[in-house]
C-alpha positions in Angstrom: 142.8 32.7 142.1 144.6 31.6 139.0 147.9 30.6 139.0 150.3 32.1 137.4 151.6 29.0 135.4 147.8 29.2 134.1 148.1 32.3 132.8 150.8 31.5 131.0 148.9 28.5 129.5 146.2 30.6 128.8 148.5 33.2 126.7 150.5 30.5 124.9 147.2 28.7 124.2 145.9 31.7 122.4 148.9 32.7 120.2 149.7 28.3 119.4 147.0 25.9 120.0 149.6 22.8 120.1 150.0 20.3 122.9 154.1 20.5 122.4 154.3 24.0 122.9 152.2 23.9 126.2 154.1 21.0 127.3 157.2 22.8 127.2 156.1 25.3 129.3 156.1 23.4 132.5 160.0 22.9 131.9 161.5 26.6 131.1 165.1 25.2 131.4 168.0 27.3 132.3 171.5 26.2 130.7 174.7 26.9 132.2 178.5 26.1 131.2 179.4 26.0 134.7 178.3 26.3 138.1 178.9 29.5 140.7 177.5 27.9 143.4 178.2 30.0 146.2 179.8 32.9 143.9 175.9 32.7 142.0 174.0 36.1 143.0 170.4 34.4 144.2 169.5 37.9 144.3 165.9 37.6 146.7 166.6 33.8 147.1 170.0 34.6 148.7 169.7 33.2 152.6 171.8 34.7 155.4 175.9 34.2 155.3 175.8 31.8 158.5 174.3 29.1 156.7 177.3 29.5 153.7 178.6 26.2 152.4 182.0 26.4 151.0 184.1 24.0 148.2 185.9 22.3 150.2 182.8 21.1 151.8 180.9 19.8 148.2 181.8 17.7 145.4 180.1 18.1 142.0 179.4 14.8 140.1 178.1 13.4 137.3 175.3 10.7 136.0 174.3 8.8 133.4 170.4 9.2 132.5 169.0 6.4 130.2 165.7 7.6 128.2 163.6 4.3 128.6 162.0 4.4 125.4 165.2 5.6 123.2 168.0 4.1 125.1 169.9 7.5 124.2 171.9 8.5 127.3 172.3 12.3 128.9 175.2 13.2 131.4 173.9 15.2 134.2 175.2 16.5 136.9 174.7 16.9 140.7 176.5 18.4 143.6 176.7 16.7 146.9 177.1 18.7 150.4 179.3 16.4 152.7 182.0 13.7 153.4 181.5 11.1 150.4 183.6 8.6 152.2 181.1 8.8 155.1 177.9 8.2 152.8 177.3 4.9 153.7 177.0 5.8 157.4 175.5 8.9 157.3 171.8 10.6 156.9 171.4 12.0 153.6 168.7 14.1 152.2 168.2 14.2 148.2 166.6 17.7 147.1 164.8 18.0 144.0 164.7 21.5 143.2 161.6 23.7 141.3 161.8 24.8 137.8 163.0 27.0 135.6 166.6 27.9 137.6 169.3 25.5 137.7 171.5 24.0 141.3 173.2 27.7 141.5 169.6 29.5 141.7 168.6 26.6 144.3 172.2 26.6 146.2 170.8 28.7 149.3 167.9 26.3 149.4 170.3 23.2 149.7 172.9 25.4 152.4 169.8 25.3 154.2 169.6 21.9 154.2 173.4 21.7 154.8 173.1 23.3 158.2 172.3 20.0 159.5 175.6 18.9 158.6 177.8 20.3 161.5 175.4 19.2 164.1 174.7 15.8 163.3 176.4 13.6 160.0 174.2 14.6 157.3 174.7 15.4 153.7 172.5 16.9 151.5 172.8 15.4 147.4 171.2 17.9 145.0 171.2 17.1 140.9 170.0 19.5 138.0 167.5 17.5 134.9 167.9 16.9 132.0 168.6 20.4 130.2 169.2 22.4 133.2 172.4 23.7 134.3 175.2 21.7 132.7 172.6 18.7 132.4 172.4 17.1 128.8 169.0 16.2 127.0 165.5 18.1 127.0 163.5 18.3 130.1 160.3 16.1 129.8 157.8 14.7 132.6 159.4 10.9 132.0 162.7 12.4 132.2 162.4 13.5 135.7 161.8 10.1 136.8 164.5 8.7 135.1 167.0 11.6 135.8 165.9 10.9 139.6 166.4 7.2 138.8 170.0 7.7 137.8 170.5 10.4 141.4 169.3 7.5 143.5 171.7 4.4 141.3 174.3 7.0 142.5 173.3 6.9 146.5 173.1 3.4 146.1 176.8 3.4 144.3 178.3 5.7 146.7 176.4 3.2 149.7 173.9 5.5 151.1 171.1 3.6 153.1 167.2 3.7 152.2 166.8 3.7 156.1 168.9 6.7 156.5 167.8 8.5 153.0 165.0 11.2 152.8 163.4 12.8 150.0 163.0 16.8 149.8 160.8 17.7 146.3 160.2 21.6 145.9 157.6 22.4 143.3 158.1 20.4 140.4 160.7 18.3 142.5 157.5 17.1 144.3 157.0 15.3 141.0 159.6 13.0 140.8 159.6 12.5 144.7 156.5 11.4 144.9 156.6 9.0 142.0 159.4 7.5 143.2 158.9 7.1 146.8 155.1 5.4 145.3 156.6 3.2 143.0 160.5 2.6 142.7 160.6 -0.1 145.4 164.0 -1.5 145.5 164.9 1.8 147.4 162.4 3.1 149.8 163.2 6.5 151.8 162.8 6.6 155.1 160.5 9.7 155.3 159.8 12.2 152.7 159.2 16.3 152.5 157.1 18.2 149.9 157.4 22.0 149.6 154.8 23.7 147.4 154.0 20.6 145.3 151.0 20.4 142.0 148.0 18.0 142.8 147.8 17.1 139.2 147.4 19.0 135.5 144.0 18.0 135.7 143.2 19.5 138.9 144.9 22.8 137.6 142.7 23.0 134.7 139.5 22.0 136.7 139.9 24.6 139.6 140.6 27.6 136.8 137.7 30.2 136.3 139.0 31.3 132.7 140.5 27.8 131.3 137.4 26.2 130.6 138.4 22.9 128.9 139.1 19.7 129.1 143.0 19.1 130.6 144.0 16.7 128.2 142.8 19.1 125.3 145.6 21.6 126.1 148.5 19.2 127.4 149.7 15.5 127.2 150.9 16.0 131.0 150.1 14.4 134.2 151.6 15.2 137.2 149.7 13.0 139.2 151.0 13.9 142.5 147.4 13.1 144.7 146.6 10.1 142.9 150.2 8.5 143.8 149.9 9.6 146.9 147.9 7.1 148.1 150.4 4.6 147.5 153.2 6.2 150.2 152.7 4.8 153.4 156.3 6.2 155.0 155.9 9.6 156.7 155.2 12.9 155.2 156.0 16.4 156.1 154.5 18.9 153.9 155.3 22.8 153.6 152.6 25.2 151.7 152.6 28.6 151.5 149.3 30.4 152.3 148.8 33.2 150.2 151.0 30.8 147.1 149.4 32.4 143.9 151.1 30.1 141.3 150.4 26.5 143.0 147.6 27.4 145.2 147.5 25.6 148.5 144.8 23.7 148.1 146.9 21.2 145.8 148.8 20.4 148.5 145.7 19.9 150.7 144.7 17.1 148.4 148.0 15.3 148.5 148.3 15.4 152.0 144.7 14.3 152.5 145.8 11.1 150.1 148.7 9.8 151.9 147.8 6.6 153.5 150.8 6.3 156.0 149.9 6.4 159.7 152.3 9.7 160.5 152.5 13.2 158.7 152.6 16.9 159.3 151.6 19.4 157.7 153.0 23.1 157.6 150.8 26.1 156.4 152.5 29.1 156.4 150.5 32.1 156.8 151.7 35.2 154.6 153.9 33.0 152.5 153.8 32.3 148.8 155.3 29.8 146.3 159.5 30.3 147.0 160.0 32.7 150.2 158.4 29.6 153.4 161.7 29.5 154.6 162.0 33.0 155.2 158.5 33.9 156.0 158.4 31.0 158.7 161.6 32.1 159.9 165.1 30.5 158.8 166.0 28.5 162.6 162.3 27.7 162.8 162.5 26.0 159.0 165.7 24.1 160.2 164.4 23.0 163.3 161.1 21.5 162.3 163.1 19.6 159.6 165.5 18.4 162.7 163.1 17.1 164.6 161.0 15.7 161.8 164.1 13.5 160.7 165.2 12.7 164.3 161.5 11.4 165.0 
């Protein structure tokens, strides 16, 4: 089946045959002046009210993102779930969210997360990229890793651990995860989760019935999510949706076949698609897999 990201491709490629224009397509940006947060209508992503986080229990913050070949910097912004002054004792999990939306259309996803917090000392550190939300700059593939960069000099500032820091990438979160955990080696996290994630730009093109071209013809990305993942050896814990129409599972059947660490685990979920595994797999049984996966 073709994704629906492909189709889009296919439909821009007809009506403006330019790299640019198909490169922007992977980041459709959202702006915002401020952030709802748990006031923000999810509409279908909305999760049940027990696993509400509130403001006194979150902090939004701010970073500075440095464009490595410009040197121009962008203020973006994050929002972390949790005691700050505990940080440096404390297990914290980094989300990177999916496209499109900014942090208030991915809030329920990191309440989710933040359900660990009352039963054992986690937080849960979730930041929007360049040009999303209240974010500065223009969303490109180099800018997630450097926008991710700047999220993880802010762990480090604030003290969080490596040891006691885990990566959660969503979609096109999975991008920047995986690059980092592969090649960013002065902070390593101690395990890492992928939810939905994009073996490559080439792979997309390749495994499409209709796009019959070469991959770098139609974009200048990348995304090589399988390739890098043979350089992560710490754990792995993958979620993929079964019936997912816009990033088929078998992307994700590559990248976990890549990793070269000696423990991962992989969750297919029958019946779901790209956004709704949580729900489909069932809220506690979500929470709990990702307790005992970070306790192992």
């Amino acid at each position: 089946m073709i994704t629906l990201f492909l189709y889009t491709i296919i439909g821009l490629f007809a009506a403006a045959c330019t790299k640019p224009n198909l490169d922007a397509l992977a980041f459709p940006s959202e702006k915002a002046d401020n952030y709802e947060f748990e006031n923000y209508d999810a509409g279908a992503g909305n999760v049940p009210t027990i696993y509400d986080v509130t403001s006194d229990n979150y902090t939004l913050v701010s970073m500075t993102s440095i464009d490595g070949n410009t040197g121009d910097e962008y203020t973006i912004y994050g929002v972390y779930i949790g005691d700050m002054a505990t940080m440096a004792s404390d297990t914290v999990i980094m989300y990177c969210h999916g496209q499109a939306k900014h942090m208030d259309a991915y809030w329920p996803r990191a309440t989710l997360l933040a359900s660990l917090v009352e039963k054992y000392q986690y937080g849960v550190f979730m930041m929007d990229y360049r040009g999303y939300g209240m974010s500065e700059g223009t969303p490109t593939e180099q800018g997630l890793y450097e926008d991710v960069d700047a999220s993880i000099d802010w762990l480090i500032a604030m003290g969080a651990k490596q040891e006691q820091t885990f990566y959660y990438g969503f979609s096109l979160g999975c991008i920047p995860v995986i690059d980092r955990a592969a090649y960013r080696s002065d902070f390593q996290p101690a395990k890492i989760i992928i939810e939905s994630p994009l073996a490559s730009v080439d792979n997309l093109a390749h495994s499409s019935l209709v796009l019959n071209v070469d991959p770098n013809f139609v974009s200048t990305l990348e995304f090589e999510n399988a390739e890098k993942m043979k350089a992560i050896s710490m754990p792995l814990l993958w979620f993929h949706g079964v019936e997912d129409d816009y990033i088929e599972i078998e992307n994700g059947e590559l990248i976990y076949g890549n990793h070269s660490g000696s423990y991962k685990e992989a969750v297919r979920v029958n019946g779901a698609g790209h956004g709704n595994i949580p729900e489909i797999y069932g809220y506690d049984n979500y929470i709990v897999h990702l307790e005992n996966y970070i306790k192992l």
